[in-house]
DSSP file (Angstrom, degrees, kcal/mol; ACC not computed):
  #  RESIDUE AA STRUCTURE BP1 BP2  ACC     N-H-->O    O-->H-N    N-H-->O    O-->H-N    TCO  KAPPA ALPHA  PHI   PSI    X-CA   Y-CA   Z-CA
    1    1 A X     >        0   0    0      0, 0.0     4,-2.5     0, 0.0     5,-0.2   0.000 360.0 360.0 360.0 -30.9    2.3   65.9  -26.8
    2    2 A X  T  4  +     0   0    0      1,-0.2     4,-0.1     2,-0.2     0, 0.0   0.202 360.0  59.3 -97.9  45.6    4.9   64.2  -28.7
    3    3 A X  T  > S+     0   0    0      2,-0.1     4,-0.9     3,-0.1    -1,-0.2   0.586 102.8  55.1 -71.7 -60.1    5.4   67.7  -30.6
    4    4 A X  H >> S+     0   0    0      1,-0.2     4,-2.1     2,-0.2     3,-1.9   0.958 108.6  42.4 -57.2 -53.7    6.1   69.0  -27.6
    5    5 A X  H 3X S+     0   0    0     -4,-2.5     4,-2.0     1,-0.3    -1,-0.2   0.897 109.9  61.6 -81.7 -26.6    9.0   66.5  -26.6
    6    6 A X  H 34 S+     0   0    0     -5,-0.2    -1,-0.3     2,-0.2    -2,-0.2   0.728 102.9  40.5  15.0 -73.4   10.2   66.7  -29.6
    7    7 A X  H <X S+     0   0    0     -3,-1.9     4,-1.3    -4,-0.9    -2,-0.2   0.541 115.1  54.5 -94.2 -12.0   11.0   70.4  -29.8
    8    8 A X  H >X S+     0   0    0     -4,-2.1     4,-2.0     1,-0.2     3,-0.9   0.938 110.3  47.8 -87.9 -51.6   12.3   70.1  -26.1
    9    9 A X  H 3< S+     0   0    0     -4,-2.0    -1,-0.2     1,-0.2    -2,-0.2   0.397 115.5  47.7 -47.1  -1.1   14.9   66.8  -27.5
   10   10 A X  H 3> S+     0   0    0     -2,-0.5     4,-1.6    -3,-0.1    -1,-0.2   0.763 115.7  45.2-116.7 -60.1   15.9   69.3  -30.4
   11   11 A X  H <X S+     0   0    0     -4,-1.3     4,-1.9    -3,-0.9    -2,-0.2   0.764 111.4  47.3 -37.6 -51.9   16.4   72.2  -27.9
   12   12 A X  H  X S+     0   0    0     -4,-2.0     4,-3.2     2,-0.2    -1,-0.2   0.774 113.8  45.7 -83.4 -28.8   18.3   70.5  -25.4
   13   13 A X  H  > S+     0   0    0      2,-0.2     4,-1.9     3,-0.1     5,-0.2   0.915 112.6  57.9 -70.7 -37.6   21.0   68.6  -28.2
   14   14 A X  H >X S+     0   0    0     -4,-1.6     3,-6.2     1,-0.2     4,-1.6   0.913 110.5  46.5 -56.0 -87.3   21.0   72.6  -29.8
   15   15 A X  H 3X S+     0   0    0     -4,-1.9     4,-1.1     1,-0.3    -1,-0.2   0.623 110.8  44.2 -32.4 -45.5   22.2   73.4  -26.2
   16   16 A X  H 3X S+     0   0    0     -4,-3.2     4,-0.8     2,-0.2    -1,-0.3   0.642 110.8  60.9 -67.9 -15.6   24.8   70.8  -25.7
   17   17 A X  H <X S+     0   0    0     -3,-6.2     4,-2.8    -4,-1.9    -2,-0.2   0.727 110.8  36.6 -48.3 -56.4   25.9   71.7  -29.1
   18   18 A X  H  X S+     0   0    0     -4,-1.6     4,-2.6    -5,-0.2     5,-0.2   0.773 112.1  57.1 -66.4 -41.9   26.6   75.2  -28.2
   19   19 A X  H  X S+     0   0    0     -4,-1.1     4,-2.4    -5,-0.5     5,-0.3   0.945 108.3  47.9 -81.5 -32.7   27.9   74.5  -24.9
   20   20 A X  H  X S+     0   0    0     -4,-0.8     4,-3.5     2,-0.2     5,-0.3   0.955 105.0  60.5 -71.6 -44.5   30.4   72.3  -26.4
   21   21 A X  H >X S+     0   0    0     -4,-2.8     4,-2.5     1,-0.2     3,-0.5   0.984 109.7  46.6 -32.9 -65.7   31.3   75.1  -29.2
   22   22 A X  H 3X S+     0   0    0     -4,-2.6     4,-2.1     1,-0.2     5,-0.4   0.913 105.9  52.9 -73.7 -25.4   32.3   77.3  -26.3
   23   23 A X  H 3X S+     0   0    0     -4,-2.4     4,-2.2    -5,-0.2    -1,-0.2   0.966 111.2  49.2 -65.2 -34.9   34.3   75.0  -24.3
   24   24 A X  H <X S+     0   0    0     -4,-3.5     4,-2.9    -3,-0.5    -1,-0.2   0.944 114.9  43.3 -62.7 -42.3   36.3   74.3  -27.1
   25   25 A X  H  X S+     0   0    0     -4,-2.5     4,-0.6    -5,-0.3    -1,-0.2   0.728 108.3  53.4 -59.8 -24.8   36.8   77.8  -27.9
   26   26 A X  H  X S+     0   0    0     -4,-2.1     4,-1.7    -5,-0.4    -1,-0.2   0.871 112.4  49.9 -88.3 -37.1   37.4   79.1  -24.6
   27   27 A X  H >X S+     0   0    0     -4,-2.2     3,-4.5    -5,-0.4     4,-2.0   0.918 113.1  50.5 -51.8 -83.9   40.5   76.0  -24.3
   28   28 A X  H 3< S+     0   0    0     -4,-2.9    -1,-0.2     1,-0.3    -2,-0.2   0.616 108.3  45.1 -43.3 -14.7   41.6   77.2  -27.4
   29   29 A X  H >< S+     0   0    0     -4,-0.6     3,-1.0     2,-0.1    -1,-0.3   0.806 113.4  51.4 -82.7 -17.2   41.7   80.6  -26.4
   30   30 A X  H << S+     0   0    0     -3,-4.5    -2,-0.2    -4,-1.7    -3,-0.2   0.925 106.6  55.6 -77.2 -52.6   43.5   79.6  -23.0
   31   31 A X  T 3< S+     0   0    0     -4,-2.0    -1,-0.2     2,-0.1    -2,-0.1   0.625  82.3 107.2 -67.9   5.8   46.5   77.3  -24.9
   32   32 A X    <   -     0   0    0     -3,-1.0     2,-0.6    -5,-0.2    -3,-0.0  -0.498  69.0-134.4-106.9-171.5   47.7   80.2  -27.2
   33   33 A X        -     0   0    0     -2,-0.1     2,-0.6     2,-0.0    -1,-0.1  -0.925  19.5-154.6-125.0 103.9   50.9   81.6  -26.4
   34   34 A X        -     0   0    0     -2,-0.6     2,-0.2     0, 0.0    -2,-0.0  -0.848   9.2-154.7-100.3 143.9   50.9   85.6  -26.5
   35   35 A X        -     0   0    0     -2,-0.6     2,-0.2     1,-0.0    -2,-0.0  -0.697   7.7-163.0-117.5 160.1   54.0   87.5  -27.0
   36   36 A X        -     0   0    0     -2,-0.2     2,-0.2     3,-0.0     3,-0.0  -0.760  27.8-106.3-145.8 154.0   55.0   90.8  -26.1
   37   37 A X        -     0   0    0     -2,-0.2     2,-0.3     1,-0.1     3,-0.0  -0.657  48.2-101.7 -96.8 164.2   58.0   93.1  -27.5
   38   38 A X        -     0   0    0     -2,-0.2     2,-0.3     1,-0.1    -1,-0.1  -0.601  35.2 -95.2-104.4 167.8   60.7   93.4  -25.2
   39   39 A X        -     0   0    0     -2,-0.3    -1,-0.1     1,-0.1    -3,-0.0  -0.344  52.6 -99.5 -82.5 119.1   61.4   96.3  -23.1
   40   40 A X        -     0   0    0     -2,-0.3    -1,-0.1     1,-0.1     5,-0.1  -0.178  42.6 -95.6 -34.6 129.6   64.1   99.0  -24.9
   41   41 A X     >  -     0   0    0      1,-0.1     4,-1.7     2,-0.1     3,-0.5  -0.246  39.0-145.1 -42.9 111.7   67.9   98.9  -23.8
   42   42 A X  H >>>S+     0   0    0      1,-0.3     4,-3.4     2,-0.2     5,-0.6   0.962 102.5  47.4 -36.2 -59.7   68.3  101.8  -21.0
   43   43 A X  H 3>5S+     0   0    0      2,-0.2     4,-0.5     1,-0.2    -1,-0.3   0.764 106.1  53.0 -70.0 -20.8   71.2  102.6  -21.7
   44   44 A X  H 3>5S+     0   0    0     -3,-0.5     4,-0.6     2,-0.2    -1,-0.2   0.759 113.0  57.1 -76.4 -32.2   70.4  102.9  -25.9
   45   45 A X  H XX5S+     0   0    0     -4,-1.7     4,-1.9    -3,-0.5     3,-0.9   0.909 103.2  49.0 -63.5 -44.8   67.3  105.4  -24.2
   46   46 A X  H 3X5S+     0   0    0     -4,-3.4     4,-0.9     1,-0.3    -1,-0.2   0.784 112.0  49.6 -88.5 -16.5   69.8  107.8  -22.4
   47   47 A X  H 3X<S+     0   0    0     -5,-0.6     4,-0.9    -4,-0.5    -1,-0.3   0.890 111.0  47.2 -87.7 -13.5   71.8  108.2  -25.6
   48   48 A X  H << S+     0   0    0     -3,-0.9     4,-0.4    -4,-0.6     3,-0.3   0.909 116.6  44.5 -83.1 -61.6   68.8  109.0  -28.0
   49   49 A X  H  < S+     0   0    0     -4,-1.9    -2,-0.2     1,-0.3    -3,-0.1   0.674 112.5  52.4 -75.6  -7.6   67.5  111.4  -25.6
   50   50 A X  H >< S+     0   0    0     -4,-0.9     3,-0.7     1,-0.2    -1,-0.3   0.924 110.6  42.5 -84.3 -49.3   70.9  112.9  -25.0
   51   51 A X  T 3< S+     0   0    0     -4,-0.9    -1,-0.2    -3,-0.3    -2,-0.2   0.204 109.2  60.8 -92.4   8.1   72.0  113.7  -28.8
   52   52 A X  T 3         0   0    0     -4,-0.4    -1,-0.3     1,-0.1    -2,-0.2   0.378 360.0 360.0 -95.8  11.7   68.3  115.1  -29.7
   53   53 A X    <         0   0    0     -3,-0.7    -2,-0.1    -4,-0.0    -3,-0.1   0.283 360.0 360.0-126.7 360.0   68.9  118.0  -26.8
């Protein structure tokens, strides 16, 4: 028997191990800050398409 509890106290720290990896990872994925390019000038659009025509 004390094999057995053993390998379940080994198991269950593995697990809390793991779960704590991912909580951390999943915060860190939550705080970063994504950026985005900003949307082209209209008016810069109707002059490009105007002088290719």
């Amino acid at each position: 028997m004390g094999t057995l509890v053993g390998v379940i106290v080994v198991s269950v720290i593995f697990v809390i191990l793991i779960l704590l990896l991912t909580l951390t990872q999943t915060k860190k994925a939550y705080d970063y800050k994504h950026t985005i390019d900003p949307l082209p000038d209209e008016n810069n659009n109707g002059r490009e398409k105007s002088e290719t025509k």
